[in-house]
C-alpha positions in Angstrom: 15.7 -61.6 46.0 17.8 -62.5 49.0 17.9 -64.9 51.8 18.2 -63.2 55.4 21.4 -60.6 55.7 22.4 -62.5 52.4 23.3 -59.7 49.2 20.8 -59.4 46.6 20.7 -62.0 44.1 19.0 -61.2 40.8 16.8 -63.6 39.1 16.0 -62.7 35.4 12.5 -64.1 34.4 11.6 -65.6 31.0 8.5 -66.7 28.9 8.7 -70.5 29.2 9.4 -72.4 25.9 6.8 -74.6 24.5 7.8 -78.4 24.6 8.1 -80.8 21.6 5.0 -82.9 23.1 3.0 -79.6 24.0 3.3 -78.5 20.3 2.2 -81.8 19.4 -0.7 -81.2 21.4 -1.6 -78.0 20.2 -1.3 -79.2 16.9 -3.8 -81.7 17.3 -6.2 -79.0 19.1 -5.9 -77.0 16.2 -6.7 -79.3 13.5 -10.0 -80.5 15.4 -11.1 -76.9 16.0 -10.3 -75.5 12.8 -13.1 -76.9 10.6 -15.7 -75.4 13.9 -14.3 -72.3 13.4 -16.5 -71.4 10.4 -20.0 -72.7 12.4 -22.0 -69.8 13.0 -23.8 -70.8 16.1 -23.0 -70.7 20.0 -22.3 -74.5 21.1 -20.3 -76.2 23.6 -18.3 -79.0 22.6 -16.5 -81.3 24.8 -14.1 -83.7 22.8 -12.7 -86.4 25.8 -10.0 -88.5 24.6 -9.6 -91.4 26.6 -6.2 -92.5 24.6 -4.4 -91.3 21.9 -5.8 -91.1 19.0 -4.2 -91.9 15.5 -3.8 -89.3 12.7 -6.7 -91.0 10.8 -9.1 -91.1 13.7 -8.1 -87.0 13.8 -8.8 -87.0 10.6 -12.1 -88.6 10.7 -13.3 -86.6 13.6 -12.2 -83.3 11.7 -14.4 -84.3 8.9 -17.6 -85.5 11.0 -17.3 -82.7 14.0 -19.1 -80.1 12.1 -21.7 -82.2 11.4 -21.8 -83.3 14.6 -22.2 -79.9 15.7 -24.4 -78.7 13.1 -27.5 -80.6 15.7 -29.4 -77.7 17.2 -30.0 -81.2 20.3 -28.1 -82.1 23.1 -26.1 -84.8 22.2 -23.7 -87.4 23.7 -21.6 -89.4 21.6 -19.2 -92.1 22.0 -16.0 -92.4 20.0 -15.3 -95.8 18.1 -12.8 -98.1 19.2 -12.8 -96.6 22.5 -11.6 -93.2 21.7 -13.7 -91.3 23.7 -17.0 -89.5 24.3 -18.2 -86.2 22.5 -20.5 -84.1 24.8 -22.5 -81.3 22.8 -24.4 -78.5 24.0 -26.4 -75.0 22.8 -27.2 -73.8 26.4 -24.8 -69.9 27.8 -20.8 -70.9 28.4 -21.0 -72.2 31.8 -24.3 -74.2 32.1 -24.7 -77.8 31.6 -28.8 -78.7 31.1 -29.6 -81.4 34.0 -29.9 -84.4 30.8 -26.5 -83.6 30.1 -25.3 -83.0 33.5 -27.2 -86.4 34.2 -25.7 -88.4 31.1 -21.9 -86.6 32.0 -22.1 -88.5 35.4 -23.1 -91.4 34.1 -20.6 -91.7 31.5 -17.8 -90.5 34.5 -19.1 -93.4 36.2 -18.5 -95.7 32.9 -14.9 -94.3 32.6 -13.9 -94.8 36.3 -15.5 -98.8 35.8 -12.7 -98.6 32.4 -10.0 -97.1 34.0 -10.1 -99.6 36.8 -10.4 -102.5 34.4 -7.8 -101.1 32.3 -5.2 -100.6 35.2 -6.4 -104.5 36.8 -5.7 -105.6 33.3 -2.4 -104.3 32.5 -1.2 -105.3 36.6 -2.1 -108.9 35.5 0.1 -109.0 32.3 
């Protein structure tokens, strides 16, 4: 590259390295999406973590996820202790049915009401 009448500078591009926190990350992805892996079936499975969970709440959702899954219903879940919501579906990649797509807005609507009490609670201590 160069700037105007400038010479030539060359810039050598490399793959990014993966951070310490994004590896923790993707370890976590991995051990909730391993015990899927053997589910024969189409689904769509939305796991929304609204906090971090512990390593036995990954745990215990790696052990009841299949299950979970295993419900040939559209179901909504929420997470105890305010984990987060599961969202399940066996409709084509890319479609939401309308009770989902219904129950989805109404539980964004529940997590905006949380956020706003969470960040009025923690301005007040």
């Amino acid at each position: 590259m160069r700037k105007g009448e400038e010479e030539w500078t060359t810039v050598e591009v490399t793959e990014a390295t993966e951070s310490a926190e994004q590896k923790r990350l993707n370890a976590i992805l991995m051990q909730l999406t391993t015990g899927l892996r053997s589910l024969s079936f189409p689904f769509s499975l939305e796991i929304i973590l609204l906090r971090e969970p512990t390593e036995e709440e990954v745990a215990e959702l790696c052990e009841t996820l299949p299950q979970f899954c295993e419900n040939k219903d559209i179901q909504n879940a929420r997470l105890h202790h305010d984990l987060g919501l599961l969202l399940l579906n066996h409709v084509p990649t890319g479609q939401l049915p309308n009770s989902v797509q219904n129950s989805v807005e109404r539980d964004n609507a529940a997590l905006a009401d949380t956020r706003g009490a969470r960040a009025a609670l923690s301005s007040v201590v």
